[in-house]
Kinemage of the C-alpha trace (Angstrom):
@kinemage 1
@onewidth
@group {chain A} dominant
@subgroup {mainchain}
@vectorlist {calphas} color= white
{ca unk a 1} P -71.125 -151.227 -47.062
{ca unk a 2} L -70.105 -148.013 -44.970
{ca unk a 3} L -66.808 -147.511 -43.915
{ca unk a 4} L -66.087 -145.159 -40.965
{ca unk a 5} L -63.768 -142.375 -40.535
{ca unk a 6} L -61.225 -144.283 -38.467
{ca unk a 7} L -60.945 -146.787 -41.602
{ca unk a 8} L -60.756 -144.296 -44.455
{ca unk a 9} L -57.944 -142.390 -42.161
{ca unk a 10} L -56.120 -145.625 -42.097
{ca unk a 11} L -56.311 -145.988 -45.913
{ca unk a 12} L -55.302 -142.880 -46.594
{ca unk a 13} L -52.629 -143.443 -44.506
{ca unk a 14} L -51.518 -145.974 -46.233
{ca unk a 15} L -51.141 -144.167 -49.256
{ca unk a 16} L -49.416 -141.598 -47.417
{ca unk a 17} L -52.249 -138.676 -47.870
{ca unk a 18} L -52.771 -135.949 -45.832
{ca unk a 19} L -56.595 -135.254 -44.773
{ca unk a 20} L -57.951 -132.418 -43.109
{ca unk a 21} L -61.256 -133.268 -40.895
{ca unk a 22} L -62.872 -132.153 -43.971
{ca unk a 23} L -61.544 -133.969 -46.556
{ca unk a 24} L -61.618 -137.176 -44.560
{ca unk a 25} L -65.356 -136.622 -43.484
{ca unk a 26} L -65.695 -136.046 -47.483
{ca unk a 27} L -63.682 -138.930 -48.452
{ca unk a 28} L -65.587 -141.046 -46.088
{ca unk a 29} L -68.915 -140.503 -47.671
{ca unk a 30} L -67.701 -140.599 -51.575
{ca unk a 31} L -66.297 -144.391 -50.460
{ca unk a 32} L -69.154 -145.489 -48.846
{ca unk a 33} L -71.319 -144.655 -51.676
{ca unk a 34} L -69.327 -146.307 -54.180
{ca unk a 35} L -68.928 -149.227 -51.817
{ca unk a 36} L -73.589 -149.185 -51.743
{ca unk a 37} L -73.084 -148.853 -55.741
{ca unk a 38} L -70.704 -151.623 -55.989
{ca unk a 39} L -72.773 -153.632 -53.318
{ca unk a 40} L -76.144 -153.463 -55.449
{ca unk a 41} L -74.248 -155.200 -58.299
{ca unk a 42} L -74.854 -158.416 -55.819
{ca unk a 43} L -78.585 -158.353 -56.363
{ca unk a 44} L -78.351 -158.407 -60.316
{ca unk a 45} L -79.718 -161.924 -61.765
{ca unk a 46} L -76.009 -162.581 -64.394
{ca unk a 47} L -76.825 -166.409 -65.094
{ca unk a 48} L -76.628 -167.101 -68.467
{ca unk a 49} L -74.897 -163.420 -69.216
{ca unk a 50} L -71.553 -163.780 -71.128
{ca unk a 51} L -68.399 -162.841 -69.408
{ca unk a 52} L -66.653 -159.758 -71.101
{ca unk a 53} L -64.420 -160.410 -73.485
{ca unk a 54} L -60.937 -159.544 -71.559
{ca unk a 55} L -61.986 -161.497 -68.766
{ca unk a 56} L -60.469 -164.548 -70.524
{ca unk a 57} L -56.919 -164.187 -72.042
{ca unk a 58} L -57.754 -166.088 -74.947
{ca unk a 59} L -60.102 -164.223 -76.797
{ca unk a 60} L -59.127 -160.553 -76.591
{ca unk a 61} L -58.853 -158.737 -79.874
{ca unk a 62} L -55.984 -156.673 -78.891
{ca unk a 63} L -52.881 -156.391 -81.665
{ca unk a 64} L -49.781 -158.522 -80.829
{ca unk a 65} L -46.846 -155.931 -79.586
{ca unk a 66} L -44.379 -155.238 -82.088
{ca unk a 67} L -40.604 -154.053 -80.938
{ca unk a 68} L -39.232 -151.365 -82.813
{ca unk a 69} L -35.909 -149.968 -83.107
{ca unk a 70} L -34.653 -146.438 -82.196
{ca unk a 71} L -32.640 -145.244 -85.074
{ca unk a 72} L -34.576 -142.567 -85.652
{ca unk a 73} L -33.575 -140.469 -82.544
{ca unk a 74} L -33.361 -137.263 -84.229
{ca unk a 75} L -37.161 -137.547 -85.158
{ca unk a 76} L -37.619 -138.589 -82.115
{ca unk a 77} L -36.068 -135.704 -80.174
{ca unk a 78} L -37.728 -133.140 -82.479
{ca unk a 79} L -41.422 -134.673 -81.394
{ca unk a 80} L -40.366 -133.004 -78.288
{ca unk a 81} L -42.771 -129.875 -77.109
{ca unk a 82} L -41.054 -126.597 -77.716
{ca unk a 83} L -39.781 -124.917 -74.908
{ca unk a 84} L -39.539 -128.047 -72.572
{ca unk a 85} L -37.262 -131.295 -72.851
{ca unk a 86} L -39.481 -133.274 -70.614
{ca unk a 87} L -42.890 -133.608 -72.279
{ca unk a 88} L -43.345 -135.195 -75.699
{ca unk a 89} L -46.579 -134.879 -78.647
{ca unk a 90} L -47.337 -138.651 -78.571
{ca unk a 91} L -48.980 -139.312 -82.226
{ca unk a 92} L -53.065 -140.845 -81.856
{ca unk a 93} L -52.894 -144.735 -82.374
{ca unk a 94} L -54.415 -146.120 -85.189
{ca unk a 95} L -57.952 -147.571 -84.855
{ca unk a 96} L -58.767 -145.035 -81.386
{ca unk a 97} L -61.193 -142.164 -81.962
């Protein structure tokens, strides 16, 4: 599927970007390849192939979510980065590499 300039201009419209002939003429041909990737996906044989698992609510193995309070401010506040009182050091989740 190719998309032409006049339609990736009106995207990134859309999304209220900025393109210089450049960028758009760039743009244009990055989309339309990943449009001819996606589009080649069409001529793959997928009877009989499982869907993946989180395409059906019921069987994902993610955890339940668990509330937890905030009385622990002060630890909170002192996760803070030094310097800065906008950014955070978020600790790794259990289970993720």
């Amino acid at each position: 599927m190719k998309l032409g300039s006049d339609e990736v201009r009106a995207i990134a419209d859309e999304a209220r970007l900025s393109l210089t002939g450049e960028e758009l003429a760039k743009a244009t041909r990055y989309i339309s390849n990943f449009l001819d990737m996606v589009d080649r996906f069409k001529e793959l044989d997928l009877k009989g192939v499982e869907p993946f698992c989180f395409a059906e609510a019921t069987e994902c193995p993610l955890r339940e979510d668990e509330p937890t309070s905030f009385d622990n401010i002060p630890d909170i506040l002192a996760g803070r980065v030094e310097g800065t009182d906008s950014f955070f050091k978020v600790p790794r989740i259990v289970g993720e590499a």
